[in-house]
Every structure is written in C-alpha cells, then in structure tokens.
C-alpha positions as a printed Julia matrix, in Angstrom:
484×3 Matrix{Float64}:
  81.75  106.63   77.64
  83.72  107.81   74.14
  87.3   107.02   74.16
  89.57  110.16   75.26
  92.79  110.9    75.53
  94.39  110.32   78.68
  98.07  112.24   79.59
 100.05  110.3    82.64
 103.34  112.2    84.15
 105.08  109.48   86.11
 108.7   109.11   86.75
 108.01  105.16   87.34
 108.13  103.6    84.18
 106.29  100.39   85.37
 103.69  102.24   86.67
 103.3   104.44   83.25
 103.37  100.57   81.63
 100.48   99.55   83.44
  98.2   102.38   83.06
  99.0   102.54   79.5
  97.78   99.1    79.07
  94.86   99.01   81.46
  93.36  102.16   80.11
  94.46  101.64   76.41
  92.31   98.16   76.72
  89.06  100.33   77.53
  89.54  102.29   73.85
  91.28  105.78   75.52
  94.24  107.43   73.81
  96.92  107.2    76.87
 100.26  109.2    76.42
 102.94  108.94   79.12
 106.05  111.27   80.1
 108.47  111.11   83.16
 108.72  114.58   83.33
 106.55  117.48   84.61
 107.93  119.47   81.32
 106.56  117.36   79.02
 103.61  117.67   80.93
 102.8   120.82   80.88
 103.97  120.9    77.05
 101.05  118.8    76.43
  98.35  120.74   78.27
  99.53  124.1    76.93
  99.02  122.92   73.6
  95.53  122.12   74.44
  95.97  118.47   74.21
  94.82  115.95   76.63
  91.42  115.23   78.03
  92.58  114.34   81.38
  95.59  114.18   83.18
  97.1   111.64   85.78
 100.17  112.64   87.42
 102.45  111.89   90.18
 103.6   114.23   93.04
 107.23  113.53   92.87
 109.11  114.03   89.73
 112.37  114.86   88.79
 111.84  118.52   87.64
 108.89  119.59   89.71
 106.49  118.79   91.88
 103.02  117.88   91.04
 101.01  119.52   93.24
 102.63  122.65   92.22
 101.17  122.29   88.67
  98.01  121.95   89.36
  96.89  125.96   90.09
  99.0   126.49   86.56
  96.94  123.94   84.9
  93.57  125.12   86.27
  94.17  128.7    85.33
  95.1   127.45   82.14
  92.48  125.13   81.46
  89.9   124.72   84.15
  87.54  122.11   82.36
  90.65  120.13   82.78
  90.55  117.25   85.71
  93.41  115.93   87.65
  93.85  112.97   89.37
  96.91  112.86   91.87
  98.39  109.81   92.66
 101.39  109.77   95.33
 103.46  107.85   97.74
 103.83  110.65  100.02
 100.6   108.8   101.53
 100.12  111.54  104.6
  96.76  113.44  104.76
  98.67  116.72  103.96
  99.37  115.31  100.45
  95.61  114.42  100.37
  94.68  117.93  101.52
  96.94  119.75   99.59
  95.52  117.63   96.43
  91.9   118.58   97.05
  92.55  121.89   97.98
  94.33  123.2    95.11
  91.63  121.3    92.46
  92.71  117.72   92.04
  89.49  115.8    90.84
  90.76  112.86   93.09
  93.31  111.45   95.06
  95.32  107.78   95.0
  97.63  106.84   97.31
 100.54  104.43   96.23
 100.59  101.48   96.0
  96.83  101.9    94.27
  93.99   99.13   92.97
  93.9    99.46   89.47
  90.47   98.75   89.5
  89.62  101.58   91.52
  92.01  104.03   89.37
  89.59  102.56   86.62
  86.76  103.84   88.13
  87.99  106.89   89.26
  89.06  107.81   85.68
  85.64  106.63   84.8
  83.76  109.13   86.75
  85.96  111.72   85.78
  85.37  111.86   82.1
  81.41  111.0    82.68
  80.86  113.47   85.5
  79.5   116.51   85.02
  82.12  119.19   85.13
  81.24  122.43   86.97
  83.94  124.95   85.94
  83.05  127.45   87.95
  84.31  125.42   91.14
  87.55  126.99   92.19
  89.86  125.35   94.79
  89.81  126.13   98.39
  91.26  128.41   99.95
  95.24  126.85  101.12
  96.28  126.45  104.23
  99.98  127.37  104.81
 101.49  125.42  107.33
 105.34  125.31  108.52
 107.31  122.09  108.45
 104.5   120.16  107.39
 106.1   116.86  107.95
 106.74  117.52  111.7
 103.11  118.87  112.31
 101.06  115.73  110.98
  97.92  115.38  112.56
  97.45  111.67  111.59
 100.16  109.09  111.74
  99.81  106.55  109.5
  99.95  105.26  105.9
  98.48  101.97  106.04
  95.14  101.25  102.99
  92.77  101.97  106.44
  93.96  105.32  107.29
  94.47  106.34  103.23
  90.66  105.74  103.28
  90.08  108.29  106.08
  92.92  110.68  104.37
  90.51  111.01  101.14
  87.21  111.73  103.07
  88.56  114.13  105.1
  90.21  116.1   102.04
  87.04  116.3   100.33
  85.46  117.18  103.4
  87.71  120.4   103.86
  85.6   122.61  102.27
  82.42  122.07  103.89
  80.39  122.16  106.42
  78.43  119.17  106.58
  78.0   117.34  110.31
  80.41  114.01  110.48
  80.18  111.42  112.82
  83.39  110.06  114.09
  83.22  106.39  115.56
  85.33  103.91  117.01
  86.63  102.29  120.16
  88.03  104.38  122.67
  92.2   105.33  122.35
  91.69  105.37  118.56
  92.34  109.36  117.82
  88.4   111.09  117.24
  89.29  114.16  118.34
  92.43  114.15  116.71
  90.58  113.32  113.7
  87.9   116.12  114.65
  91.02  118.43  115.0
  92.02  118.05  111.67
  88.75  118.46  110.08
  89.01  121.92  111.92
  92.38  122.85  111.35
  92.75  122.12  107.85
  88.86  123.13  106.79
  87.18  126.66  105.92
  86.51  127.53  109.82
  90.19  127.09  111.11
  90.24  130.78  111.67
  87.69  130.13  114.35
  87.91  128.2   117.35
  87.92  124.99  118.17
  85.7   123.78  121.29
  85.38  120.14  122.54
  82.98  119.03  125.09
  82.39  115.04  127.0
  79.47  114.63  127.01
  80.17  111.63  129.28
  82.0   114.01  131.87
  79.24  116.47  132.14
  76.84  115.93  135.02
  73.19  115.57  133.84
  71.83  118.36  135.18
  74.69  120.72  134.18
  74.56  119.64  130.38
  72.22  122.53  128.42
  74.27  125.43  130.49
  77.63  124.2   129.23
  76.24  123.6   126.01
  74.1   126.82  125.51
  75.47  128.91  128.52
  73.06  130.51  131.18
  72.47  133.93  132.43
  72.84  135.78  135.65
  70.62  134.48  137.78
  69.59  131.49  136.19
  69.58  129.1   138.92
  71.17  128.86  142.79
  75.17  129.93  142.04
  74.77  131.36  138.49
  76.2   134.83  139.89
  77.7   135.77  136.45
  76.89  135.28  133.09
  78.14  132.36  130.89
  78.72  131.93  127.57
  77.96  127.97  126.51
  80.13  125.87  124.07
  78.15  126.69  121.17
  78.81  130.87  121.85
  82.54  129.79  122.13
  82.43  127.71  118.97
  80.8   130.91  117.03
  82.72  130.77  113.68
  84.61  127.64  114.48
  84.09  123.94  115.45
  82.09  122.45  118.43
  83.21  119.27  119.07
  80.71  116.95  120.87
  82.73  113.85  121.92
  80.91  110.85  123.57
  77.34  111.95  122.15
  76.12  108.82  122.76
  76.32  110.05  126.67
  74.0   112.39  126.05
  70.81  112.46  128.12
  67.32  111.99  126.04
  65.73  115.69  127.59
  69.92  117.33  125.66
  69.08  115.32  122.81
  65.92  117.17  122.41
  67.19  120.43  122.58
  70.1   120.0   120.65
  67.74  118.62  117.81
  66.28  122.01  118.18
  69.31  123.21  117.65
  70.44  121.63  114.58
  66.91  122.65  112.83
  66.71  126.07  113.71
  69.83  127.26  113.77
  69.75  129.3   116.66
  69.52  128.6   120.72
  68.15  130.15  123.76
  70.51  130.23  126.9
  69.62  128.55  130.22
  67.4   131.51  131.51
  67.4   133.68  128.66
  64.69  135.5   126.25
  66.07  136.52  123.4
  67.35  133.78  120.63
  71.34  133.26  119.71
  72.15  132.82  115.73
  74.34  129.24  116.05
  77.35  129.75  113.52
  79.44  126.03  114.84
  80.43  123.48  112.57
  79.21  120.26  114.25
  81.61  117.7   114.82
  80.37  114.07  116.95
  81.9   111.27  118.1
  81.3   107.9   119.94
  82.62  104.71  120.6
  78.9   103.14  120.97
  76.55  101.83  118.38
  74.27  104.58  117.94
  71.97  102.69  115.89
  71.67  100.03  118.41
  71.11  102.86  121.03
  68.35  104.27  118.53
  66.35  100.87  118.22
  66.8   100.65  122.05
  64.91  104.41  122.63
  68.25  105.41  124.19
  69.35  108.16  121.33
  67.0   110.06  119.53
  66.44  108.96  115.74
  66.15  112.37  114.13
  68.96  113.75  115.7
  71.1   110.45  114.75
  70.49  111.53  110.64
  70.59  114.94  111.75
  74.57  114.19  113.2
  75.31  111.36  110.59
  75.29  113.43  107.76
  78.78  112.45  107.1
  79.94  108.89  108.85
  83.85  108.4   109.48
  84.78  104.95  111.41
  88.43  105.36  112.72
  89.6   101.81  112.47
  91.03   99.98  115.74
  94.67   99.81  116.09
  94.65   96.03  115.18
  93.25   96.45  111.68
  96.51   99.28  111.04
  99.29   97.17  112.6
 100.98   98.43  109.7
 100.92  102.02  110.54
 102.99  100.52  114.27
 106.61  101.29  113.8
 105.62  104.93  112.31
 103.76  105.48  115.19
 106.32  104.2   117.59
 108.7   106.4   116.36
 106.49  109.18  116.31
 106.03  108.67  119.93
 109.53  108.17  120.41
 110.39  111.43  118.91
 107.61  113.4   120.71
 109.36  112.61  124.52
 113.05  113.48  123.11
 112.16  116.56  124.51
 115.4   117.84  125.93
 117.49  115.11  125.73
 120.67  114.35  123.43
 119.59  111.22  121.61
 116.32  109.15  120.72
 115.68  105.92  122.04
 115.52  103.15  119.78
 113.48   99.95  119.14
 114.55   96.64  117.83
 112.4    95.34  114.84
 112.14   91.86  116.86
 110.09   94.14  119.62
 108.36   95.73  116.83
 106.68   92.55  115.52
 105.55   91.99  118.94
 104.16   95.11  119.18
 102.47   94.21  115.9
 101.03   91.18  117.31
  99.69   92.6   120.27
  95.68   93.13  120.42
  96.01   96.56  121.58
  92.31   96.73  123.52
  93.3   100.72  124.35
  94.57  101.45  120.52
  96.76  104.1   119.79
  96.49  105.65  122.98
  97.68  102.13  124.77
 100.22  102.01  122.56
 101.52  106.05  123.02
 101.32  105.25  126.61
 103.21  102.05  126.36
 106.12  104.27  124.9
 106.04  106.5   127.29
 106.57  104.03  130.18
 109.63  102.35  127.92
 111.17  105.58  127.47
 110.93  107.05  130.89
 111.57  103.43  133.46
 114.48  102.13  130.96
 117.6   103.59  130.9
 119.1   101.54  127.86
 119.18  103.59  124.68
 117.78  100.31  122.38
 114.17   98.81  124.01
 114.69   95.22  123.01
 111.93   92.42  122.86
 112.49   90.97  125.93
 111.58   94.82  127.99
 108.73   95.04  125.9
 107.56   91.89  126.56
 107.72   92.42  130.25
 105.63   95.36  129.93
 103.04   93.88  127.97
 102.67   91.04  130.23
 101.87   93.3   133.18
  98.97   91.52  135.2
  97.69   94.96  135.94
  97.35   96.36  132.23
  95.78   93.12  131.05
  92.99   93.3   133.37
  92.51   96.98  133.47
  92.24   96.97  129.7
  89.34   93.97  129.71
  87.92   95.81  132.32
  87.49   99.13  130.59
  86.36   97.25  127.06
  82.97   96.06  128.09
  82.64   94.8   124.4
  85.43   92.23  124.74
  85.51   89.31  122.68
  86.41   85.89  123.96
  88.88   85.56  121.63
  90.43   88.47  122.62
  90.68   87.57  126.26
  91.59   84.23  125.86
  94.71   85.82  123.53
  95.17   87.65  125.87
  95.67   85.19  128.69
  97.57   82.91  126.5
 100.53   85.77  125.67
 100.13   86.16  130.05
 100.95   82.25  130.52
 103.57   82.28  127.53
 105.17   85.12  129.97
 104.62   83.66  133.16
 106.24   80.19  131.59
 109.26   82.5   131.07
 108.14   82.01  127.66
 109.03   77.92  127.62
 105.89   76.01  126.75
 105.14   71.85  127.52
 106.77   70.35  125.17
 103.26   68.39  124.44
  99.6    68.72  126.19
  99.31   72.48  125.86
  95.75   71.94  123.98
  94.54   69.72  126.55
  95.35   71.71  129.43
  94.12   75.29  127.9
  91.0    73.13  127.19
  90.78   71.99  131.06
  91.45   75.53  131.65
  88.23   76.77  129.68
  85.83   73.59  130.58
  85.5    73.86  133.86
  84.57   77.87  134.09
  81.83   76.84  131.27
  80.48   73.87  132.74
  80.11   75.6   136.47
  78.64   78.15  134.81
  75.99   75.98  132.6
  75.0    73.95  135.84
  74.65   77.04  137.3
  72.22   78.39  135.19
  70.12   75.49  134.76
  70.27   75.35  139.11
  72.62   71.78  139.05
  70.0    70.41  136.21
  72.52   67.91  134.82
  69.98   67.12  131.95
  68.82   70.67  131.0
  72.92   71.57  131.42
  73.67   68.45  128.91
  70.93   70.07  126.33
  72.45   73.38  126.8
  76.14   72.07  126.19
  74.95   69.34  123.44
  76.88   66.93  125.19
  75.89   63.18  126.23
  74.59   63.23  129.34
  77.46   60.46  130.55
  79.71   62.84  128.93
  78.86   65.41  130.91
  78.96   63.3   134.09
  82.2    62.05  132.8
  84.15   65.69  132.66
  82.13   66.89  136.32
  84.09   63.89  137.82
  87.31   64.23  135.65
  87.46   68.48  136.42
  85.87   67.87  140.57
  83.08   69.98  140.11
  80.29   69.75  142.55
  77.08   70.13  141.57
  75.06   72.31  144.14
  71.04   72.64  143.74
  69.74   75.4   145.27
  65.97   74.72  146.7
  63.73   77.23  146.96
C-alpha cells in the first residue's frame, strides 16, 4: 500500500493526536482540523486521499457533509467515526456513502485496518448512496437500545445490510429482541414501503403450516370456504419474517426450499404459480447446525437462510447497555402520568448483576411490575431485590431455558438464599454447607445410576471408595438396589 494522504476533522484534539501518530507511523501524510470548514476547504481544493471525520463538530455536522463531498468528489471515501453510538447514526452513515462506520470509543487497530481496506479496495464510483429514510424525532423512535461494543457490532451489519436483499439469520436465546432486530432491517432497508409480515413457526399447528405460509384456495380442504392469501402474498414487496424456523416441520422445510430456488409458489390447492417478491428474514433461538447434523432441519435450506448470520447477544454479555434500557422502559409506561419513576444506581448494579435467563424481555417485564405494584416515585435496591428473589420467577425462568447451565442455577439459588437469609450470611461455613447442599443431590443421583453399585458409583465420582462410604454416612443417604 503507497503512502497517502489522510484528512481527519475531529473536534477532540487527543483523538486527532493519536491518529496522527498511528497512521503517520505506517508512512501516510495525515492532516488534522477541528472544524468541518477546514474540512471541506481541503476537499474542494482537491486535496486529500481519504477523509476521517467525526459527526459532531462545532460548525456542522458530519453526516451532513458527506452528500456535498460525494457530489464533489465521488472517488473520495469516508470513514465516520461517532459517539452518537445508536444504529440511526450507523444507518444514516451507510446510507448517505460513508465507506465505514466506528463507533466511539474505537480499537485503533481496527481503525487501522479499516483505513487499510479503504485505500486498497477497489473503488466502484458508480455506487451511489441509498435511498434516505426520513424519520421524525429520531431519538425517540430507536429501534435498538443500546450502545454497548456488542450491540455497535450488530449496528454496523445491519447498516450495510440496508440496501440489500440478502436472507439473514437472526439467532439467540429467547427475550433477546429478533424481531425487533428483523423490524429494523425492514424499516430502515429498500422494502420499507412494503409490508412487514411475521409468522411462529412454533405457534402454527403442523398441518396448518403451507396454507398460512402460501395461502389456499376455495375449496381446498374441509372449511376452506373462501380464499386465502398466505404470508408470502401478504409480504409481496415487503418482508416475511419467519421467527422460530427451527420449528419448522421437515415436509415445510421442503417446500419452502422450493421456494427460495424458484422464486415462485403454488397455493394449497392451486394450479397456476405465484411470482414470490418477500425479503426473507429467519430467526431461532436453537442451534440449527446441531439440528442439521441431527436430520432435524434441512441442510440446503440452512445455507439457503444463512446467507447473512446475525447472533443477538444475551442480555448478560450487554449489562452495559442496562440503565439505558431501564430508562427506556421507564419512559415507555409514563404514559399518562405527571412524572417518571426513578431508579437508584445501587438497584441498577443489581440489575447488572443479575443473570437475566429471559433477557431483555425479563428485564422490560421486570419494569413493568416495579412501575405498576410500587407506588414510591424512586425503586430502591431493596424493592428490586424483592422482586428478583421471587420463588416463582426463578423457577419459571429455569424451567423455560432448557439449556441452563449449572452455574447459572446454582447463581441463581445462591442470590434466592442470600434473600431468604434477609441477606445476612454465616459468619463462617457458608462453603461447607453450599457443598453439603450440592453432594448429596449428586451422590443420590450417581448411586442411582449405577443401581446402589457403591464401586461403579466410586469410579464414576473418582472418589475412594471409603470416601464415598464416608460422605453416604456423613449426608444419611440410603443406598437402595433395585433387583430385577
């Protein structure tokens, strides 16, 4: 790569320091201004051979320049960089011709890289920017909450996304926001002038799958007395959304497949082909690769769907992105009333500590419950600890999260007994009775297993056999033999 000249507008003199330096040390020309006027000074005089700037600056906004500086010079890249760290600033980035996006705070060595590609790429100058969306109050109408490194990530592969329509894949654990994600792929892509259409697969019976997906005639079958138009007729020019595809039976699969290939579908009943003009948009929480190897999910129609893969992280690796959510939530059940409810920043960390098995949805409802049972206008720690203690919502969420770790549950039960203590601990022999606590379950169940076989269950433990007779009499388990 030849050395090049490199213009940076940033009103952040460190941050012009260390870009100077970092990209000065690879052999490139770097020149640095605070000011969008020096700017565009620069690139009107034809100098520059790429340009770095910042959205917020004291006499004009980024963004703004960029449709001035591609009209100018359209060979020209861009890269944005920002705090605003939303996926509106992403979108707005992409859309109007950025080359790439950064969030703030950024890894130099990825800036690096990204300048890298930039200069070596091949530049296609022909490419104009999509088409903008204009939105009102874009702040209050963010379909993603969250500015954490993990949700940034998702930001930039949905901006780049915009403008096509390749097939994603959405996945994650449930409660994590895949539609919402799915949403804004729609909303803020080149089909948001079409509809939107979301099926479960998991909530459609078996049998009643194809006519909801491809619709059915009059006649059809026993109670088709009118025609109907499927999801994919609705969809026409717009999104179909197929949530929970991992639901879907192997016989669907098959014609869906068909689907995908052809491009065009036959209604339950019907003769004459239908042109398919839907965006395809799929989500799971399941391991479709794991369903794949297990002949549970077709294989062609898994590459055919994850042309594009998107993980949506759990709510524990964005604890981060917790009080912006929280007030978020907050804000969203003011509704009529005179004032917001508030939360203490000691209930926030716990809140932050929590596990959150049902993810953002969990948490959304957890607001809900604080802002509708308590009358006091400031939740404190001690309410929300009493709500996330409930008996009730610890075992219905490890009963709806089949993939539960034992870590998990046993964090969970230890934040139950902290509450339950009134949260005052033993002042000494907490590890040995949490270990009593988890010994005896596991050695029942080993001796179980092996039928009361004290010397297979001392193998399968790799424990002394004494030892193992020791802790039976210690814990007053009985060993029971079943004879067959």
């Amino acid at each position: 790569m030849s050395a090049a000249t490199i213009l940076i507008a940033d009103d952040d003199q460190s941050i012009r320091t260390v870009l100077s330096h970092a990209l000065g040390r690879l052999g490139h020309e770097v020149r640095t201004t605070g000011t969008a006027a020096n700017l565009w000074r620069w690139i009107s005089n034809g100098e520059g051979d790429l340009v770095i700037t910042d959205v917020v600056m004291p006499d004009e906004n980024g963004l703004d320049m960029i449709p001035r500086i591609r009209k100018l010079r359209p060979e020209l890249r861009i890269i944005v960089m920002s705090a605003q760290n939303t996926l509106i600033t992403a979108v707005r980035a992409t859309e109007r011709g950025a080359f790439e996006y950064l969030p703030k705070p950024f890894d130099l060595k990825e800036l690096v890289e990204v300048v890298q590609r930039a200069l070596t790429e091949p530049n296609d100058i022909k490419q104009s920017p999509a088409e903008e969306i204009q939105l009102d109050n874009e702040e209050e109408k963010l379909p993603l909450i969250g500015r954490s490194p993990a949700m940034q990530g998702i930001y930039r592969v949905l901006a780049r996304l915009m403008g096509t329509d390749l097939s994603v894949l959405i996945t994650g654990e449930s409660g994590t926001g895949k539609e919402l994600v799915a949403k804004a792929l729609h909303d803020y892509g080149k089909r948001s002038y079409g509809k939107f259409v979301a099926i479960n697969m998991a909530a459609i019976p078996k049998e009643l799958i194809e006519s909801e997906l491809f619709g059915h005639e009059k006649g059809a079958f026993t109670g088709a007395i009118n025609r109907y138009a499927g999801r994919f007729e609705q969809a026409d020019g717009g999104t179909l959304f197929l949530d929970e595809i991992g639901d879907m039976p192997l016989d669907a699969q098959t014609r869906l497949l068909r689907v995908l290939q052809e491009g065009e579908y036959t209604s339950v009943g019907g003769r004459s082909p239908i042109t398919a003009n839907a965006r395809i948009i799929a989500a799971t929480h399941r391991d479709l690769r794991n369903a794949v190897r297990q002949g549970l999910f077709r294989e062609d129609l898994y590459y055919r769907l994850n042309v594009v893969p998107l993980r949506i992280p759990p709510l524990r690796e964005r604890t981060e992105d917790i009080p912006e959510l929280v007030s978020h939530f907050l804000r969203g059940m003011q509704s009529d009333k005179l004032l917001t409810k508030t939360i203490e920043p000691q209930a926030i960390e716990r809140l932050k500590n929590y596990r959150w098995p049902g993810n953002v949805r969990e948490l959304e409802n957890l607001i809900q419950r604080l802002d509708v049972l308590y009358t006091q206008p400031n939740i404190d720690l001690m309410t929300v600890e009493t709500e996330l203690s409930d008996p009730s919502i610890i075992n219905e969420s490890i009963d709806e999260k089949n993939n539960y770790s034992l870590e998990e549950a046993f964090d969970i039960y230890l934040r139950k007994y902290f509450s339950d203590s009134n949260g005052v601990l033993p002042e000494s022999g907490l590890y040995g009775e949490m270990l009593r606590k988890f010994e005896k379950p596991l050695l029942k169940f080993t001796l179980e297993t092996t039928n009361g076989n004290q010397i297979k269950a001392a193998e399968l433990l790799g424990v002394n056999r004494n030892t193992l007779r020791k802790k039976l009499r210690e814990l007053d388990i009985e060993v029971v033999r079943n004879v067959t």
